[in-house]
C-alpha positions in Angstrom: -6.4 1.4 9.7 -6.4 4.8 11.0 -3.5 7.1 10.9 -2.0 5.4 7.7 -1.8 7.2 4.1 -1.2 4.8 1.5 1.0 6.5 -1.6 1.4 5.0 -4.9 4.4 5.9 -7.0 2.8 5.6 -11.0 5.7 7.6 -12.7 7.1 5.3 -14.8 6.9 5.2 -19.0 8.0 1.4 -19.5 10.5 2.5 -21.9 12.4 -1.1 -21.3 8.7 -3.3 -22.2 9.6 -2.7 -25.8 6.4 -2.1 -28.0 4.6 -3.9 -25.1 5.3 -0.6 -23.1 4.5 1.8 -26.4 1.9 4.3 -26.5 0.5 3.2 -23.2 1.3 4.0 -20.0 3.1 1.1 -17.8 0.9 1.2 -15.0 -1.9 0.1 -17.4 0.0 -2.8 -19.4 -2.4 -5.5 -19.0 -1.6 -8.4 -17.1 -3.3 -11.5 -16.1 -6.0 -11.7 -18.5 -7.9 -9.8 -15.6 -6.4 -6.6 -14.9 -3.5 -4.2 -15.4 0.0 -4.1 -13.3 -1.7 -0.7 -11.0 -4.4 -2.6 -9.9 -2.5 -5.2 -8.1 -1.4 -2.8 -5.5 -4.8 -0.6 -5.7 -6.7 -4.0 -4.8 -3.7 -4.4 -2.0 -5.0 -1.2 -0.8 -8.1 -1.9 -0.5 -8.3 -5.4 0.4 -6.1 -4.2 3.8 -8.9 -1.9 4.6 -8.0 1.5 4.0 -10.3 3.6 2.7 -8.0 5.6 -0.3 -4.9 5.7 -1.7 -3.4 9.1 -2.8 -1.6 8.6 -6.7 1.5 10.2 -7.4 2.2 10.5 -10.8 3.8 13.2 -13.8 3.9 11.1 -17.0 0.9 11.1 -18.9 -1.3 11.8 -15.6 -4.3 13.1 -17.3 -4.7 10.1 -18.9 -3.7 7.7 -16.1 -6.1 9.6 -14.0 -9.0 9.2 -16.2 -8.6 5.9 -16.2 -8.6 5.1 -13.0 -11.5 7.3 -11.7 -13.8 5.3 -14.3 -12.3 1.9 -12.7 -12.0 2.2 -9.7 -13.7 5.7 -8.2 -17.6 4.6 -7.0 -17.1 1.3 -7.8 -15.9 -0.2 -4.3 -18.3 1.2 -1.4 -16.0 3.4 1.0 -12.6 3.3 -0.9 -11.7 5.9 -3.9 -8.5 6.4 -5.4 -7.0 10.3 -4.6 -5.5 12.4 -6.7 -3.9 15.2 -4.9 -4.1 18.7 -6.1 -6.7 17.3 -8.8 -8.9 15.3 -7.0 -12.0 17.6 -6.0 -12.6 18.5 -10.0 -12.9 14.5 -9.9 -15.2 14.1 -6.9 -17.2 16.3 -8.5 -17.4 14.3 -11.5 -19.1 11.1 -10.3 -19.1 8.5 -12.9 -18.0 10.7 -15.8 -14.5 12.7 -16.7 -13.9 16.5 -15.6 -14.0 19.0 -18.5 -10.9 20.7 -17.2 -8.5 20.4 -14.5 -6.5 23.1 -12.3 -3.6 24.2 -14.1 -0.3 22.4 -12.5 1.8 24.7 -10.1 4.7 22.7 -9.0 7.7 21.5 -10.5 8.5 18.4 -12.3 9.8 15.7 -10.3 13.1 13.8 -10.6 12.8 10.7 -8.6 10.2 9.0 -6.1 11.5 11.2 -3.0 10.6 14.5 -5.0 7.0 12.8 -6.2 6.2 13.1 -2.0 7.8 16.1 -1.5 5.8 18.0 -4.0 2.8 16.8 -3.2 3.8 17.0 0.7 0.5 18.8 1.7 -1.4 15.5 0.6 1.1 13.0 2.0 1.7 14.5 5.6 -0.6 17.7 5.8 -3.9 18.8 6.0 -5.5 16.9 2.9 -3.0 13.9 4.2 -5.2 14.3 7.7 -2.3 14.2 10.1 -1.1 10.9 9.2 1.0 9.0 11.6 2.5 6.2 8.7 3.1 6.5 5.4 2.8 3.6 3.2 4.9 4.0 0.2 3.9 1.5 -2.5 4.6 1.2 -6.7 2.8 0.5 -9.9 4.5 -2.3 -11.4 4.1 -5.2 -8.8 2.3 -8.4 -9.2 1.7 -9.7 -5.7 -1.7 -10.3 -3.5 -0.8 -8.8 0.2 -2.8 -7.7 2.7 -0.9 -4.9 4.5 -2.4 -4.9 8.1 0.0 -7.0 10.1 2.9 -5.1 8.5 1.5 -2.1 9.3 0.7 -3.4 13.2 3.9 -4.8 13.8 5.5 -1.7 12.3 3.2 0.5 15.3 4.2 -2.1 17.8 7.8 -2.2 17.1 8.1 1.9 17.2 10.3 1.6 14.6 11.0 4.7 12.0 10.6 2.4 8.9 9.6 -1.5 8.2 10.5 -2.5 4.5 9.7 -5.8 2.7 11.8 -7.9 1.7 12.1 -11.2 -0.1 14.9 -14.3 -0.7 15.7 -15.0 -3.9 18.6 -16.7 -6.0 22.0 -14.4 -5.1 22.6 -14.3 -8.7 19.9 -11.9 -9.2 20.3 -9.6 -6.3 22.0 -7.4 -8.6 18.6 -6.0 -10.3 17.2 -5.2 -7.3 17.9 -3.1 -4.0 20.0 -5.7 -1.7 19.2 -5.7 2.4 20.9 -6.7 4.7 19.5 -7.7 8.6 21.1 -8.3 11.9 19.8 -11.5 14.5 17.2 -9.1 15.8 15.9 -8.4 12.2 17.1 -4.9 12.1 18.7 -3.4 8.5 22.4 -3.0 8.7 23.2 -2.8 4.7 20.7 -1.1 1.9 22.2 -1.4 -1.8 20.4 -0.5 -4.8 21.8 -3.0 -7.6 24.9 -4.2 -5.8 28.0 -5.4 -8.5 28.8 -8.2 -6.1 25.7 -9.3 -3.7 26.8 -10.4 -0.2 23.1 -11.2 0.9 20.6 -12.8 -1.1 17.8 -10.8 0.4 16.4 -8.0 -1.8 13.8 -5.2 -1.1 10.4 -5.6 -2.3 9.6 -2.2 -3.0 6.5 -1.6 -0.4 7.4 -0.2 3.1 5.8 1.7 6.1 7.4 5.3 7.9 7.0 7.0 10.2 5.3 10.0 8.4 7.2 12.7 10.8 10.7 10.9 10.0 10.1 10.9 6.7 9.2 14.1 6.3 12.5 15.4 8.4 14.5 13.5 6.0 13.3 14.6 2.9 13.7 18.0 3.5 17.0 17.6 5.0 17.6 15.6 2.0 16.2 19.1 -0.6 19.0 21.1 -1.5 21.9 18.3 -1.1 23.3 16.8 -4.1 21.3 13.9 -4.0 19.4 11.5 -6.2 15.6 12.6 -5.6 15.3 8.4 -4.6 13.6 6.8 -1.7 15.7 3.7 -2.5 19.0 5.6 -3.0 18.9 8.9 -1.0 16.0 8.3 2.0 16.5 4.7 3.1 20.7 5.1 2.9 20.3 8.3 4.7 18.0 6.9 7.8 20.2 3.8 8.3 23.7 6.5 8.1 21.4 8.3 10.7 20.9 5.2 13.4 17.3 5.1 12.6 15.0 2.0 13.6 14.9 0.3 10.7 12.7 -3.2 10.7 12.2 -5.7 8.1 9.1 -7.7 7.0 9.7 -10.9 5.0 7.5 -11.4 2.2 6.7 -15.0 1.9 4.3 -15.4 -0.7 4.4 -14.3 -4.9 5.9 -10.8 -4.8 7.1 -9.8 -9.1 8.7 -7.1 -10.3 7.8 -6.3 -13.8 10.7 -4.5 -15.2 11.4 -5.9 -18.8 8.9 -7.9 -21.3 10.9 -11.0 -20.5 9.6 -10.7 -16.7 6.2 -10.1 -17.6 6.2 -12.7 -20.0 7.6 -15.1 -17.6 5.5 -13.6 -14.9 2.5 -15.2 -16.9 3.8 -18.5 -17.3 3.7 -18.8 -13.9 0.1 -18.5 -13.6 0.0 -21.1 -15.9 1.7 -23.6 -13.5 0.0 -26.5 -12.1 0.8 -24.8 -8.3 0.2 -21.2 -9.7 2.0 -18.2 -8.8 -1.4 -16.4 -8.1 -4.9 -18.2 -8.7 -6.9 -16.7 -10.9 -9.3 -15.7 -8.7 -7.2 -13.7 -6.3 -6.3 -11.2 -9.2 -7.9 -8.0 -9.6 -10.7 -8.1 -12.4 -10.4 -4.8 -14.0 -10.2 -5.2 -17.7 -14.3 -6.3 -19.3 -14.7 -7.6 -15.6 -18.7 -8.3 -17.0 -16.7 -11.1 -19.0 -15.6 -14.2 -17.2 -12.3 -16.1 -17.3 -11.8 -19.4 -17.3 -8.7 -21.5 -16.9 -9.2 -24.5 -19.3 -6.9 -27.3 -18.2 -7.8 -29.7 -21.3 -10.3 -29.5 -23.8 -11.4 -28.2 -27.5 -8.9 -25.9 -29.0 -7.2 -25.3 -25.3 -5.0 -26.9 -22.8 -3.4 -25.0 -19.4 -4.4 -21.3 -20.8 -6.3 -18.6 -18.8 -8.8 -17.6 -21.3 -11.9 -14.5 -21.7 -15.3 -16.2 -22.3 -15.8 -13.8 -25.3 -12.5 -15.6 -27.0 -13.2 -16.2 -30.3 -11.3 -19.5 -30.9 -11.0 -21.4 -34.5 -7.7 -22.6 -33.5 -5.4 -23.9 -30.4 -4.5 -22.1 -27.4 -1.7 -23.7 -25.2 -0.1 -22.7 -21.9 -1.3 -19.2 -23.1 -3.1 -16.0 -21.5 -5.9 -14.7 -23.8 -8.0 -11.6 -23.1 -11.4 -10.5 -23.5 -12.4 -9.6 -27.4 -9.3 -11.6 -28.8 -9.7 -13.9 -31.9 -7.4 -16.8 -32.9 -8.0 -17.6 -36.7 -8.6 -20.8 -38.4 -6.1 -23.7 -38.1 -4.0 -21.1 -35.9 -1.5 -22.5 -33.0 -0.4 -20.3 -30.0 1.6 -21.9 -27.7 3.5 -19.7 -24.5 2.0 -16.0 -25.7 -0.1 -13.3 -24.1 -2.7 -12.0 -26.7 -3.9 -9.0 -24.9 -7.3 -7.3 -25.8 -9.4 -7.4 -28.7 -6.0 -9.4 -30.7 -6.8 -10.8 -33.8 -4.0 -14.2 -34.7 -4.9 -14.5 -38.4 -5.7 -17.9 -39.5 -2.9 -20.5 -40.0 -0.5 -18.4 -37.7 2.0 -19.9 -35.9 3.1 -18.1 -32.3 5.2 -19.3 -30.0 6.5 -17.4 -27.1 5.4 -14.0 -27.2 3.0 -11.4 -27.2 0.1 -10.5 -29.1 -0.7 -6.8 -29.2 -4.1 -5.2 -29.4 -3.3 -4.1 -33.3 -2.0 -7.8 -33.7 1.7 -6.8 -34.1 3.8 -9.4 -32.5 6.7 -9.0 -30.1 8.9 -11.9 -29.7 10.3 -12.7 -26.0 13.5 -14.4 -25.0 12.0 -16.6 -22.8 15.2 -18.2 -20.7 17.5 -15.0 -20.5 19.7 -15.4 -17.5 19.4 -12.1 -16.4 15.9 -12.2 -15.6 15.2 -12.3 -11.9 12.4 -15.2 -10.7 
C-alpha cells in the first residue's frame, strides 16, 4: 500500500467514561478482555498491510507513547507505530523507554484538523515520504476492517475524499456526524450531530484524502474563524468547494465508544450467541501470554469471555473478566466488566457494571435511550 500515510487521532481524555475514564488515558481503557480501544485501529493498520502508522496525540503523550512503543514497536515484523517529532529518540530505544525526549516546539492543538497541521511535516512532507492519501483514523473505535479495498476504490474513483459510513436507527443519528449520498454514491449533506436527522446514514469516523487536497484546505482553513475539526471545518468546507466526495459503506461491527453505557453495551455484544466480534478477531494486547476463553456453560461460568489466570470461587455470567482478576467466595457477577487484576470480595453481589482494577465499582444504566447501537 504504497503512497498511503495512515494517521491516528489519540487526543482524547474520556472525561464522559466516568471513573472508567479516570486517571488513564482513553485510548488505553481496556476493552474486550484482550486489548485496549487504540489497538483496534492499530491492528486495522496493520492487518491492511501498511507498514506504520504515524500517532497524533497532546494529552498525556509521554505516557501514551511509552506504552505503545513497549506493545506494539518490534513486536510485529515490518510495522512500528510513529511518533512524529519524537520518534527517532524511540527507534533508538529498541525494547526499552528513552531517558528524555526533544523538548516540544509547537503549539497546543484545538481540534483534529490542527493535530495534522502541526505535525504537517510528518503527515504530507519529508518524514510523511511524499504521500499521495492520507488515512485519517481515531482511537476509540471497536471494529475489525481491513482498509485496502477502500483505499483502491478511493485511487480508482479519483476522488478527493472517500468516508465511511454506516446505517443505523434514525433516532440516533443525532450523536453522530449525519451523511447524506446522491444515486451515484456521492456526499451531498455532512452534519455533525444534526437536531432533526433527515438520513439515517452516519459517518464512521475513518476516511481516505487526497493528501494534496487536504493539505490546501487546511491551510486555507488556518487563520479563518473556524473550529480546528476535520468533521466540522475540512469535510463541510470540501463539499461547499465541489470536491469529489465518495462514500464507503461499512457493513460489518463498526462502535463508537463515547460514554460508559456504550462500552458497557459494546461488551454485551460480544457476549451474544452471533457476536458482534469473535473473540479471536480482537487484538490481544493486554497479558497476551495468558489465554481467553469463552465459557458457554460450565463450573462457576456461563456466556462470559474469561482470562485463564481468573481466579474464580464464585459465578461469572454473561460477563467479561480479564487477566489477574479474582471473584471471591460465594460471589455472583452477572452483565459486568472486571477489568485487570479486580478483586470481587467474597459474597458480592454485581450486576451490570464495571469492576475497576482497585475494585471500586461503577454502576451502568444499561437500557438508556440515548445510547446509539
Amino acid at each position: 500500500m504504497d503512497g498511503v500515510r495512515a494517521v491516528l487521532l489519540a487526543g482524547g481524555e474520556g472525561r464522559r467514561m466516568g471513573p472508567l475514564g479516570r486517571g488513564r488515558l482513553k485510548p488505553l481503557v481496556p476493552f474486550g478482555g484482550t486489548s485496549r480501544l487504540i489497538d483496534f485501529s492499530i491492528a486495522n493498520v496493520h492487518r491492511s498491510g501498511l507498514r506504520d502508522v504515524l500517532l497524533l496525540s497532546q494529552y498525556e503523550e509521554r505516557r501514551l507513547m511509552d506504552d505503545l512503543h513497549l506493545v506494539w514497536n518490534g513486536r510485529h515484523h515490518g510495522f512500528r507505530v510513529d511518533f512524529g517529532p519524537y520518534d527517532a529518540v524511540y527507534r533508538n530505544s529498541p525494547g526499552k523507554l528513552p531517558e528524555r525526549l526533544p523538548e516540544r516546539t509547537w503549539p497546543v492543538e484545538r481540534g483534529t484538523a490542527d493535530a495534522l497541521l502541526s505535525k504537517a511535516e510528518y503527515v504530507f512532507g519529508q518524514r510523511g515520504a511524499g504521500a499521495s492519501e492520507i488515512l485519517v483514523l481515531h482511537a476509540d473505535h471497536v471494529y475489525r476492517f481491513d482498509y485496502g479495498r477502500m483505499i483502491r476504490e478511493h485511487r480508482a474513483s479519483r476522488a478527493a475524499l472517500t468516508i465511511s459510513y454506516q446505517r443505523i436507527e434514525r433516532r440516533y443519528v443525532h450523536l453522530f456526524g449525519m451523511v447524506e449520498f446522491d444515486r451515484n454514491g456521492l456526499l451531498t449533506a455532512f452534519e455533525e450531530k444534526p437536531h432533526h436527522p433527515t438520513s439515517d446514514l452516519v459517518f464512521a469516523a475513518f476516511c481516505v484524502f487526497d493528501a494534496a487536497t487536504l493539505r490546501r484546505y487546511l491551510e486555507h482553513l488556518r487563520g479563518t474563524d473556524w473550529q480546528h475539526d476535520i468533521s466540522r471545518d475540512v469535510i463541510p468546507a470540501m463539499l461547499t468547494g465541489g470536491e469529489l466526495i465518495r462514500g464507503y459503506e461499512v457493513k460489518g461491527y463498526w462502535e463508537d465508544i463515547g460514554t460508559v453505557d456504550r462500552y458497557h453495551r459494546a461488551h454485551r455484544g460480544l457476549l451474544r450467541a452471533e457476536p458482534t466480534l469473535a473473540l479471536g478477531d480482537m487484538p490481544l494486547t493486554v497479558a497476551p501470554g495468558v489465554p481467553r476463553r469463552l465459557v458457554l456453560d460450565g463450573p462457576g461460568g456461563h456466556a462470559s469471555i474469561v482470562a485463564a489466570d481468573v481466579v474464580n470461587e464464585g459465578e461469572i455470567v454473561n460477563s467479561v473478566v480479564y487477566p489477574g482478576a479474582r471473584i471471591g467466595a460465594g460471589a455472583h457477577v452477572a452483565d459486568c466488566v472486571v477489568l485487570p487484576g479486580a478483586q470481587v470480595p467474597d459474597g458480592a453481589r454485581l450486576a451490570s457494571a464495571i469492576v475497576l482494577e482497585d475494585g471500586s465499582v461503577q454502576q451502568c444504566e444499561a437500557a438508556r435511550e440515548e445510547v446509539a447501537p
